[in-house]
LUMLUM-439008 format. One record per atom (N, C-alpha, C): atom name; residue number from 0; residue in one letter; x, y, z. Coordinates in steps of 0.05 Angstrom, whole numbers, padded with zeros to 5 digits. Atoms other than C-alpha are relative to their C-alpha. Example, Ala and Ser with C-alpha at 12.3 -4.5 7.8 and 13.67 -1.06 7.14 Angstrom:
<vexvos>
<vexvo "N",0,"a",<00018,-00024,00000>>
<vexvo "CA",0,"a",<00246,-00090,00156>>
<vexvo "C",0,"a",<00018,00024,00000>>
<vexvo "N",1,"s",<-00016,-00024,-00001>>
<vexvo "CA",1,"s",<00273,-00021,00143>>
<vexvo "C",1,"s",<-00015,00022,00014>>
</vexvos>
This chain:
<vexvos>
<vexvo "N",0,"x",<00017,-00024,00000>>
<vexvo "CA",0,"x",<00000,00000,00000>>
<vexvo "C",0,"x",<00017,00025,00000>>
<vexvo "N",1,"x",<-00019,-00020,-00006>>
<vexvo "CA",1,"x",<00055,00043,00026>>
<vexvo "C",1,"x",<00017,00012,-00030>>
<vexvo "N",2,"x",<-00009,-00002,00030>>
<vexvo "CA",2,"x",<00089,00040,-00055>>
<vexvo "C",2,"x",<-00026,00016,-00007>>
<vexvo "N",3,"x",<00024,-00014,00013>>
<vexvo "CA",3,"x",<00026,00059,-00080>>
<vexvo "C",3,"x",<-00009,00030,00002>>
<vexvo "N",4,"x",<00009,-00028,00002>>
<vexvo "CA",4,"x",<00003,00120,-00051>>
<vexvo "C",4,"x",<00036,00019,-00001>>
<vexvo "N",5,"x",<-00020,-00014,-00002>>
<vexvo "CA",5,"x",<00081,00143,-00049>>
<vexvo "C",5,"x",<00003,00009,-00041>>
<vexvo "N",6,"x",<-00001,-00008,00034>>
<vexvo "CA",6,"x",<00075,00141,-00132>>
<vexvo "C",6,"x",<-00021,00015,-00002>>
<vexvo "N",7,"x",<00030,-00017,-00007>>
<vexvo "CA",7,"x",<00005,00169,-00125>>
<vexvo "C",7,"x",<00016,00032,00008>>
<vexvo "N",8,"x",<-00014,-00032,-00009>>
<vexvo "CA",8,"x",<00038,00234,-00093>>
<vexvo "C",8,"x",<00023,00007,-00013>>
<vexvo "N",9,"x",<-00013,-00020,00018>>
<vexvo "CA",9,"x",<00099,00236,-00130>>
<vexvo "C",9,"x",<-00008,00016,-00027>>
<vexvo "N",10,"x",<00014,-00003,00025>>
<vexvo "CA",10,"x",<00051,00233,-00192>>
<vexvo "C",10,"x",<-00009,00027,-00004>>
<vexvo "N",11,"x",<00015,-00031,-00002>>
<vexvo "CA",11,"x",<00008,00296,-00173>>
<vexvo "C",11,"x",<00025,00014,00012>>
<vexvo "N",12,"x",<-00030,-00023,-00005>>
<vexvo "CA",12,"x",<00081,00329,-00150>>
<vexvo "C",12,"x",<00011,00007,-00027>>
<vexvo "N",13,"x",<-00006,-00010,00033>>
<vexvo "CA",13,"x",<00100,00320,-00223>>
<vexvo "C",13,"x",<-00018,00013,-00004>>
<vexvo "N",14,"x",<00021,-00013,00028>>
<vexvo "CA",14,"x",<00036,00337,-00260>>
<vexvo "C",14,"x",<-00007,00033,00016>>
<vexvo "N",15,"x",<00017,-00024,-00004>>
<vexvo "CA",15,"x",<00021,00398,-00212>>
<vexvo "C",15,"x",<00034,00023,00001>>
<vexvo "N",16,"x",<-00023,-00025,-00004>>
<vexvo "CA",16,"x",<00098,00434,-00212>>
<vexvo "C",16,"x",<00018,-00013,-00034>>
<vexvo "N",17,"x",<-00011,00005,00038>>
<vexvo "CA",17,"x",<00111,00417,-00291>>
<vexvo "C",17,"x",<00009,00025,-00011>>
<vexvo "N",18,"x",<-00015,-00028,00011>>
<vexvo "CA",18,"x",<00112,00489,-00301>>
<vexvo "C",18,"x",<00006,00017,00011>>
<vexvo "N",19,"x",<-00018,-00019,-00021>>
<vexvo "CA",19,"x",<00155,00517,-00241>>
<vexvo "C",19,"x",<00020,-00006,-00022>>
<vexvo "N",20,"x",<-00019,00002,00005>>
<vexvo "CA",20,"x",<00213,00545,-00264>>
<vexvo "C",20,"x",<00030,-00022,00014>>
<vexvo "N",21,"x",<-00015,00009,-00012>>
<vexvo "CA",21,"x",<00274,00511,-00227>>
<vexvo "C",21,"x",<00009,00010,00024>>
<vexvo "N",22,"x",<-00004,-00022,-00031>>
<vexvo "CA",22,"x",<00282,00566,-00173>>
<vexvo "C",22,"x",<-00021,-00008,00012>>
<vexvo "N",23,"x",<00031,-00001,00000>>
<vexvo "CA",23,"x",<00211,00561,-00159>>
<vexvo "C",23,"x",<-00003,-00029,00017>>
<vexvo "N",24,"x",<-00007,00025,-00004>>
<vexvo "CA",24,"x",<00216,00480,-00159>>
<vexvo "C",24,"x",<00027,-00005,00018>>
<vexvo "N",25,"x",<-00010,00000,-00017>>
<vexvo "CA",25,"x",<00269,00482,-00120>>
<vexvo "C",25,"x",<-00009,00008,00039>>
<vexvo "N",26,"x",<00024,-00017,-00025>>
<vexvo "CA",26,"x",<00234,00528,-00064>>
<vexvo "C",26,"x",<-00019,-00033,00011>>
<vexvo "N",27,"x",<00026,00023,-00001>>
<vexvo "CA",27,"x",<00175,00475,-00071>>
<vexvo "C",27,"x",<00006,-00015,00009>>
<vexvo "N",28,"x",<-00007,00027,-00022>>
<vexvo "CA",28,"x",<00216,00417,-00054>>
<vexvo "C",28,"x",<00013,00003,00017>>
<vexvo "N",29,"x",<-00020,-00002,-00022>>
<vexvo "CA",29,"x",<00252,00444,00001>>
<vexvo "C",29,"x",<-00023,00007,00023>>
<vexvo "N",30,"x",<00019,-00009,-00024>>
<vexvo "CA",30,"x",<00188,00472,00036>>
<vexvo "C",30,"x",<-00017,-00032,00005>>
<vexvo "N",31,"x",<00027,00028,-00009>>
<vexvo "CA",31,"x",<00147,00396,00025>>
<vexvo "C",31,"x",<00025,-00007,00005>>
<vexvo "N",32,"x",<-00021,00012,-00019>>
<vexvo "CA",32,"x",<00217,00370,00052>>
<vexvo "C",32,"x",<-00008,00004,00025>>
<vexvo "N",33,"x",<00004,-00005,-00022>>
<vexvo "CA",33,"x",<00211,00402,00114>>
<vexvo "C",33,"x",<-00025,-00004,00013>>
<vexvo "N",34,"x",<00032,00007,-00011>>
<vexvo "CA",34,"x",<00131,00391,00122>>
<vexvo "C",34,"x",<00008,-00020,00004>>
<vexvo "N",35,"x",<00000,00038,-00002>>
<vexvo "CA",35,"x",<00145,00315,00111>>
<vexvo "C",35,"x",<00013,-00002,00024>>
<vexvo "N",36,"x",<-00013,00011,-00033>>
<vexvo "CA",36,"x",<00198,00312,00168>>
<vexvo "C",36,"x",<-00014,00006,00018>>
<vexvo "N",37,"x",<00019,-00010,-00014>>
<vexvo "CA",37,"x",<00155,00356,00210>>
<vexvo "C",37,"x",<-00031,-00018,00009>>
<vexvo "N",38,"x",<00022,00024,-00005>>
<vexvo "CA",38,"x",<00105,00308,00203>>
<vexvo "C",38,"x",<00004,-00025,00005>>
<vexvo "N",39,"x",<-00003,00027,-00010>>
<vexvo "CA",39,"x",<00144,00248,00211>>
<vexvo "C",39,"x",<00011,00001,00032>>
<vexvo "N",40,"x",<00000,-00001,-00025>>
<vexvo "CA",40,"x",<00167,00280,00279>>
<vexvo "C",40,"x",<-00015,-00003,00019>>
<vexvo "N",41,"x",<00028,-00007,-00019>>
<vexvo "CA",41,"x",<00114,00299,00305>>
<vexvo "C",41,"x",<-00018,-00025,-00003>>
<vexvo "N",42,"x",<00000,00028,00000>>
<vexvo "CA",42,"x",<00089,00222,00281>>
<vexvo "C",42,"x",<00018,-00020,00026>>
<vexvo "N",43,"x",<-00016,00012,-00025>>
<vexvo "CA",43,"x",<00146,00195,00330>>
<vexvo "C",43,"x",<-00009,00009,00019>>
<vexvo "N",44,"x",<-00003,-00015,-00023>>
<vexvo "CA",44,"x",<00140,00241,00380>>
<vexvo "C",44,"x",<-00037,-00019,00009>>
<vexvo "N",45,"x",<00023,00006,-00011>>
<vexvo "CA",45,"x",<00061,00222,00387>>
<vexvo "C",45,"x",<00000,-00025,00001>>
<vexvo "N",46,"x",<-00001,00031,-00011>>
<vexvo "CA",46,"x",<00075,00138,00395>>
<vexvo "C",46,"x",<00023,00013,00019>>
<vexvo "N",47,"x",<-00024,00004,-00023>>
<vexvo "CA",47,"x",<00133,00164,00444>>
<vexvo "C",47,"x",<-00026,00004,00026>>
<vexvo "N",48,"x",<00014,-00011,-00032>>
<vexvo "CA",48,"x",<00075,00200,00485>>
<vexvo "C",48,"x",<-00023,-00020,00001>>
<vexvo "N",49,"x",<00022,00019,-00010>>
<vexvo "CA",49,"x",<00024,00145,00479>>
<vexvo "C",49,"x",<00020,-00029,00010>>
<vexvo "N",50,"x",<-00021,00019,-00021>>
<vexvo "CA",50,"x",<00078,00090,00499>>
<vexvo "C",50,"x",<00003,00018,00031>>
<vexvo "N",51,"x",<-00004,-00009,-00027>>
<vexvo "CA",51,"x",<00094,00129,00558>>
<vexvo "C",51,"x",<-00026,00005,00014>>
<vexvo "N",52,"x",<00025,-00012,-00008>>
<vexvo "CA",52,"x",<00016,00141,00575>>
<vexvo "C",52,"x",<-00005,-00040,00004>>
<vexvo "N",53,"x",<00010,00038,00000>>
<vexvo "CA",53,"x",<00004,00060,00565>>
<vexvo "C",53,"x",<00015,-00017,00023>>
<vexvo "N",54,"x",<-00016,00006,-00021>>
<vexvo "CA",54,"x",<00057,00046,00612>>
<vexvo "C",54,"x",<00001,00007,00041>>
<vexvo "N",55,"x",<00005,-00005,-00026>>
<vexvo "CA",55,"x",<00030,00081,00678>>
<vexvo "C",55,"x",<-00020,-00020,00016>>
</vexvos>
């Protein structure tokens, strides 16, 4: 499943920044870089605080 929707999103990443320049596209993937980690933190971080909540 995890393949799937990861082609699924790069798909609409191509078809929707086809006509950024390269500055532009650059920008673009540097700001959905940082969302993604941001979201995969903040993913960890919330099983760290439900492990530690399950455990009292």
């Amino acid at each position: 499943m995890s393949n799937v929707v990861m082609k699924d999103v790069q798909r609409t990443i191509r078809e929707r920044t086809v006509e950024m320049e390269s500055e532009e596209y650059a920008a673009f993937m540097r700001e959905l870089a940082e969302w993604a980690q941001t979201q995969a933190d903040m993913a960890e971080y919330a099983d760290d605080i439900y492990r530690h909540f399950d455990n009292d």
